[in-house]
C-alpha positions in Angstrom: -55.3 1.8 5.2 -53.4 0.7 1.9 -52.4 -2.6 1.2 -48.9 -1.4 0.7 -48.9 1.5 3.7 -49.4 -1.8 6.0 -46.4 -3.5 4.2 -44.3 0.1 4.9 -45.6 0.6 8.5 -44.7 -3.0 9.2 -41.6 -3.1 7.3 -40.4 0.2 9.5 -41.5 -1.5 12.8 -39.5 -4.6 11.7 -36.7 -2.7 11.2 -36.5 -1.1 14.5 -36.8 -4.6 16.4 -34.1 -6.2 14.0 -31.9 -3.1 12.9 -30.1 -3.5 16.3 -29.2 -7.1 16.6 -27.9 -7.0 13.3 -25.8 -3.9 13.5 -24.4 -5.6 17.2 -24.0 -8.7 14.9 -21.8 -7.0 12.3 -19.9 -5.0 14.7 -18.9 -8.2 16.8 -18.2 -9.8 13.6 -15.9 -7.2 12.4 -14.4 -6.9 15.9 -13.6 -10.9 15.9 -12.3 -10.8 12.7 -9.8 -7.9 13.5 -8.8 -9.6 17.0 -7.9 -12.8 14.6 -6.0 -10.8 12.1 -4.3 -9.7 15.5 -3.2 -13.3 16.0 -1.8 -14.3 13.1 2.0 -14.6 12.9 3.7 -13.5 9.6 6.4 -15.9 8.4 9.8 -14.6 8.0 11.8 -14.1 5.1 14.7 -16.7 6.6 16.2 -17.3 3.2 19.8 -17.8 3.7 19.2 -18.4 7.2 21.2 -21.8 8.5 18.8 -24.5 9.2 19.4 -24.6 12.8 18.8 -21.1 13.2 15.6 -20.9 11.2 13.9 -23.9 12.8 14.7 -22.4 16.3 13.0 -18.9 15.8 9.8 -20.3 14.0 9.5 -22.8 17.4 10.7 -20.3 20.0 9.8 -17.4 19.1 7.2 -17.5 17.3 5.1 -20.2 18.7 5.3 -22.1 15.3 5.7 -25.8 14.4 9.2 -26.3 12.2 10.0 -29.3 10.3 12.7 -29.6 7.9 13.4 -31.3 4.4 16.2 -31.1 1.8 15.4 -28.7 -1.0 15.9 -30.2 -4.7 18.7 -29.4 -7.1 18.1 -26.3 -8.7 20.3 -23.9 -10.8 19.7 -20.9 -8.4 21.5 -22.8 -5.8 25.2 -23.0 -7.6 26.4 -20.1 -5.5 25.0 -20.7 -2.3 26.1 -22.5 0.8 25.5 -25.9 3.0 22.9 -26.0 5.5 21.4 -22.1 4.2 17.4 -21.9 4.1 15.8 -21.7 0.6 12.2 -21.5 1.3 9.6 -22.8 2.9 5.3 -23.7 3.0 3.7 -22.1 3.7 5.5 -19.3 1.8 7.9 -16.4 3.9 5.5 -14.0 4.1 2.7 -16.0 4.9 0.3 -14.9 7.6 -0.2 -18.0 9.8 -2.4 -19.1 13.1 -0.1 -19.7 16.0 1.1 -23.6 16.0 0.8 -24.0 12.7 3.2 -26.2 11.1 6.0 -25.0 8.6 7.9 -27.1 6.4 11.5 -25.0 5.9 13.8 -26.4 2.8 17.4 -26.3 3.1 20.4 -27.3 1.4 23.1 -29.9 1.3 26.7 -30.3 -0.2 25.0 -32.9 -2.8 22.4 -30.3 -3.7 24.3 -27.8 -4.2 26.9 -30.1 -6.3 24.1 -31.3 -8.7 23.2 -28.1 -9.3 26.2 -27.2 -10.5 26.2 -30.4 -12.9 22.8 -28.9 -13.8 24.3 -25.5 -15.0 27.2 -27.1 -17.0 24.8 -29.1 -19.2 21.8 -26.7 -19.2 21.2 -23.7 -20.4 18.0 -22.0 -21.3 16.9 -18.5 -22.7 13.4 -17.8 -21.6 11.3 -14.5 -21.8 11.3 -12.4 -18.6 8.0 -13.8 -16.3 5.9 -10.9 -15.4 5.9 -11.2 -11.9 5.5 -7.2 -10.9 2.4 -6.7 -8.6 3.0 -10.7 -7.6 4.3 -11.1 -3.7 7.8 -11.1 -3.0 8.3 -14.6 -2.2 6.2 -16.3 -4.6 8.1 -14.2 -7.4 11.9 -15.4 -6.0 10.0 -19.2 -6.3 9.3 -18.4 -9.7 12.8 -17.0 -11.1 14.9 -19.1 -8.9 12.7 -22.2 -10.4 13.9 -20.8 -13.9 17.6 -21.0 -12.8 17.8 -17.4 -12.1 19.8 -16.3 -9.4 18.0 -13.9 -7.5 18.2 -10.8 -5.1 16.0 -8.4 -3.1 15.9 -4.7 -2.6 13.1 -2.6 -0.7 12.3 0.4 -2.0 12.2 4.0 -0.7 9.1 5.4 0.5 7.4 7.0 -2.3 3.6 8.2 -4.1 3.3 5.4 -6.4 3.7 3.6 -3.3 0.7 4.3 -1.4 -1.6 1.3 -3.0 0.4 -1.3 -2.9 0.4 -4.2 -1.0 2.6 -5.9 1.4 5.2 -7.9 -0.3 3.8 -6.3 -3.6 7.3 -6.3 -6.5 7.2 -3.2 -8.0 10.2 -3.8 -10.3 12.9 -6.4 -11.9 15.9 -5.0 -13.0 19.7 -6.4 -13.0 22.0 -5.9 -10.3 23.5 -2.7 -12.1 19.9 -1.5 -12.0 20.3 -1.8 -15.8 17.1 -2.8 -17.3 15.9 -6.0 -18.8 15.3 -7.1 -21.7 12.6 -9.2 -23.5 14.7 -12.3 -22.5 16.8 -13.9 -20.0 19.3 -16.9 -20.0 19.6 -19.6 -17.2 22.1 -18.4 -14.5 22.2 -14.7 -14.6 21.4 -12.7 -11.8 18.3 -10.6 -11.4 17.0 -7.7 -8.5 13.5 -7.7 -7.4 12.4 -4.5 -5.9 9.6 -4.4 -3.2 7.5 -2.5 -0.6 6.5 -3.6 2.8 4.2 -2.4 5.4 6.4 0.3 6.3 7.3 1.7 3.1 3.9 2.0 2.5 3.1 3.8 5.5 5.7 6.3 5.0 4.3 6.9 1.4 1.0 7.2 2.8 2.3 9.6 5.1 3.9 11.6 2.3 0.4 12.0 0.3 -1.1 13.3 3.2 1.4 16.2 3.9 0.9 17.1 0.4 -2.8 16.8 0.4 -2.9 18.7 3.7 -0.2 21.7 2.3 -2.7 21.9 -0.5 -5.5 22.1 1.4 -3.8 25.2 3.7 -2.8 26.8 0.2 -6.8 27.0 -1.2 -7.7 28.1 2.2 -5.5 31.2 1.7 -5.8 31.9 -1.4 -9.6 32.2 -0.8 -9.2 34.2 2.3 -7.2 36.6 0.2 -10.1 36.4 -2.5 -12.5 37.2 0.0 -10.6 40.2 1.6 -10.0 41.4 -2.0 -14.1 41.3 -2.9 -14.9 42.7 0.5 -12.2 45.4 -0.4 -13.7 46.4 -3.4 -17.3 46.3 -2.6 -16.5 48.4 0.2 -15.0 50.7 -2.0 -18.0 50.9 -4.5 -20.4 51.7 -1.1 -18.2 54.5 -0.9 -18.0 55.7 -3.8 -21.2 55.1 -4.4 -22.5 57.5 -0.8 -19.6 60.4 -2.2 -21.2 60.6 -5.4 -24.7 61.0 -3.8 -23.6 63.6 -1.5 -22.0 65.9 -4.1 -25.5 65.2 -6.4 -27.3 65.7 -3.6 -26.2 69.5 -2.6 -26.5 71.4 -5.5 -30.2 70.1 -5.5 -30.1 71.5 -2.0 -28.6 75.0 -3.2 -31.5 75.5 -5.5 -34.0 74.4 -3.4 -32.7 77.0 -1.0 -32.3 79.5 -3.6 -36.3 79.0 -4.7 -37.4 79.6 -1.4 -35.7 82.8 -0.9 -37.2 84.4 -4.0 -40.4 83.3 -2.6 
């Protein structure tokens, strides 16, 4: 025997004995790493959410450890009110293990006061950030950190949809839906459009009806194909036996005719 057919028989007898353990290995891997996905708790958007509130479902119900702090001045807070949630760390959105801790930031009457001293003596133009495809959260950071004043809107189920992520923007537009231009000043108010785990779904949902009605509609049309082909080569076998017959007899009439003058 071959240097290398010992290597191969080996190898395949190697295989057999270790194959096993590692597919058990990987499967109990994937399993643990599914159950853990399981257990993570998914932080709330609790953004305008009083303090008090916010602080008593993260601890409550959701098994989480709430501290609070005061947020610092910031333009995007001129219109909002005392004690209201900004945001927090980890982020809203954030998939967490249970107990973990979560620092929420909220707002006082002198925060909200020096932000308004902010907006009388500042004001920037900026060009628009590109936050689409960013997470929802991190994106309202971003443009509320620029002295934008910011809201959300979650889109309707669509096809463009069915990628996306969680969380994912898919647009920025103003609150008239109008769009925006190359630049923004401090102050004005933007929409952020978004999809969540259930728009996505339903979009999934969409492309499969589709897929499937397409499916049903090549089905038939080769049926009818087929039943067409069959139909006509039936119709050439036909044919085909007619035209031997009527060959066939006058052959048959001459033959009969010979033999009689014989």
């Amino acid at each position: 025997m071959s240097k290398w057919s010992k290597i191969a028989m080996y190898g395949k007898a190697a295989v057999k004995v270790i194959a096993p353990s590692a597919l058990v290995l990987i499967e109990k891997t994937g399993t643990e790493f599914i159950e853990k996905q399981k257990n993570l708790i998914k932080i709330p958007d609790l953004k305008d959410v009083y303090i008090d509130e916010a602080l008593r479902v993260l601890k409550d119900e959701l098994n989480l450890i709430p501290t609070s702090a005061i947020a610092n001045p910031n333009l995007a807070y001129v219109d909002e009110s005392e004690n209201e949630v900004m945001y927090s760390e980890p982020r809203f959105g954030s998939r967490v293990n249970p107990g973990t801790a979560v620092k929420v930031y909220y707002l006082t009457q002198e925060v909200i006061d020096k932000s308004k001293k902010l907006l009388e003596t500042v004001v920037h133009e900026f060009k628009v950030p590109r936050i689409i495809g960013a997470n929802l959260y991190e994106a309202r950071e971003d443009l509320e950190s620029l002295g934008l004043k910011v809201a959300v809107k979650l889109e309707k189920p669509s096809l463009k949809f069915v990628s996306k992520d969680d969380g994912q923007v898919t647009r920025v537009t103003y609150p008239n839906d109008q769009k925006i231009g190359s630049k923004l000043k401090t102050g004005e108010r933007v929409l952020i459009y978004y999809v969540n785990e259930e728009v996505i779904l339903k979009s999934r949902s969409i492309k499969e009806k589709i897929d499937k009605d397409r499916r049903e509609i090549i089905n038939k049309i080769g049926k009818i194909s087929k039943d067409v082909s069959d139909g006509f080569c039936t119709g050439v076998a036909d044919t085909h036996k007619t035209v031997v017959k009527k060959i066939g007899k006058p052959f048959a009439k001459k033959k009969s005719s010979s033999d009689m003058r014989k």
